[in-house]
C-alpha angles and dihedrals in degrees: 000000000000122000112249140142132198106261124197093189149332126209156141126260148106130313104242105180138032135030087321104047116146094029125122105261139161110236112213104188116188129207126254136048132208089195126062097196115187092239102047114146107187101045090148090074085068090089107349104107144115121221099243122175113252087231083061100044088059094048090047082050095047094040089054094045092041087098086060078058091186100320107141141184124223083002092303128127113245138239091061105210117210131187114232144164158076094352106323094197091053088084105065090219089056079093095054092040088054097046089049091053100050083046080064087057113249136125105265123201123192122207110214141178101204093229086103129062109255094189097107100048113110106275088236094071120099107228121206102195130193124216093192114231122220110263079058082078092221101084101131084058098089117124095206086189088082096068089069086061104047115113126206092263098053113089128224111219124194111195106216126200100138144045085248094051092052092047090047091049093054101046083045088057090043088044105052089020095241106184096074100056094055154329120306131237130184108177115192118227127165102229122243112244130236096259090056099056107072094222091288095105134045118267112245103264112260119263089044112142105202110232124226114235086239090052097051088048094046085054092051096048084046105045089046086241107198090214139102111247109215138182118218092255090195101071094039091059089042145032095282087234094052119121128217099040 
């Protein structure tokens, strides 16, 4: 039987979130989700998908990074290509896919929310792991395994929309200990609310206090934070429901 996965779409942009953020990368994003997070911005890639080959994926990736030609950055090769969702490690061949492109050569990422067990993924891959916050609604998702298989070069986000998420985020860090396995992300959203989400996500859970993107930076400065605040870049660049970007 082939290797394939369901794929919702594949395409170049910016990173706008993590490390890397700001650098050229193809963005492979793969179709299904086990989570439904109130904030989630790309629930058409529940269902939306078309079955594709993984010999195919790599030849559309190397086709769309063949004007970088083998320009890198820091030694790596550019674009980066990173698997997203969706959930990527939803589709079993995600892993094979992954090992043949940094075979190929390029920086791979990996997007992931921390409900599924990353050990067996190539060592070679960056993950940019979630530990979901509570106004996610899907707190109680978090798979705390994972922590044991993060490597120095992997990367911890907490996505922050509300004063709770921002309190749960820094026991978590004092807790585990968190700073020392990787680097630190808080990334600032404003959650959807129950009225916009037609029913497909889950509502933010009641006696959550939304959180300006000021007042998260000012508690960070003030609680000496070792983490990297981040904006979501891409939709500051463009329209925050645009696809393919």
């Amino acid at each position: 039987m082939s290797e394939s996965l369901v794929v919702n779409e594949i395409y170049l942009s910016l990173q706008g979130e993590s490390t890397f953020a700001g650098l050229p990368c193809v963005f492979i994003r793969l179709t299904a989700c086990n989570l439904r997070c109130s904030y989630c911005d790309t629930a058409y890639a529940f269902t939306e998908g078309k079955r594709r080959e993984l010999g195919e994926i790599v030849a559309e990736v190397e086709r769309i990074a063949v004007s970088y030609q083998w320009s890198a950055v820091s030694g790596q090769r550019l674009p980066l290509v990173e698997l997203t969702g969706g959930e990527p490690l939803l589709q079993p061949n995600a892993l094979p896919l992954m090992n043949r492109l940094c075979d190929a050569g390029f920086t791979v990422l990996l997007e992931t929310s921390g409900a599924l067990d990353i050990a067996a993924l190539d060592a070679r891959v960056r993950r940019i792991m979630d530990l979901k916050c509570p106004s996610s609604g899907e707190v109680e998702r978090n798979r705390w395994e994972n922590l044991k298989h993060l490597k120095a070069r992997d990367e911890i986000k907490f996505v922050i929309g509300t004063v709770q998420d921002y309190e749960w985020a820094k026991e978590q860090i004092a807790k585990h200990n968190l700073a020392v396995l990787c680097p630190l992300l808080m990334s600032w959203v404003t959650p959807l609310q129950p009225h916009q989400q037609d029913k497909v996500l889950k509502p933010v859970p009641a006696g959550q206090t939304p959180i300006a993107r000021l007042d998260l930076v000012e508690r960070i400065i003030a609680d000496a934070l070792p983490v990297r605040f981040q904006l979501q870049m891409h939709k500051i660049v463009w329209a925050p429901d645009q696809r393919g970007v």
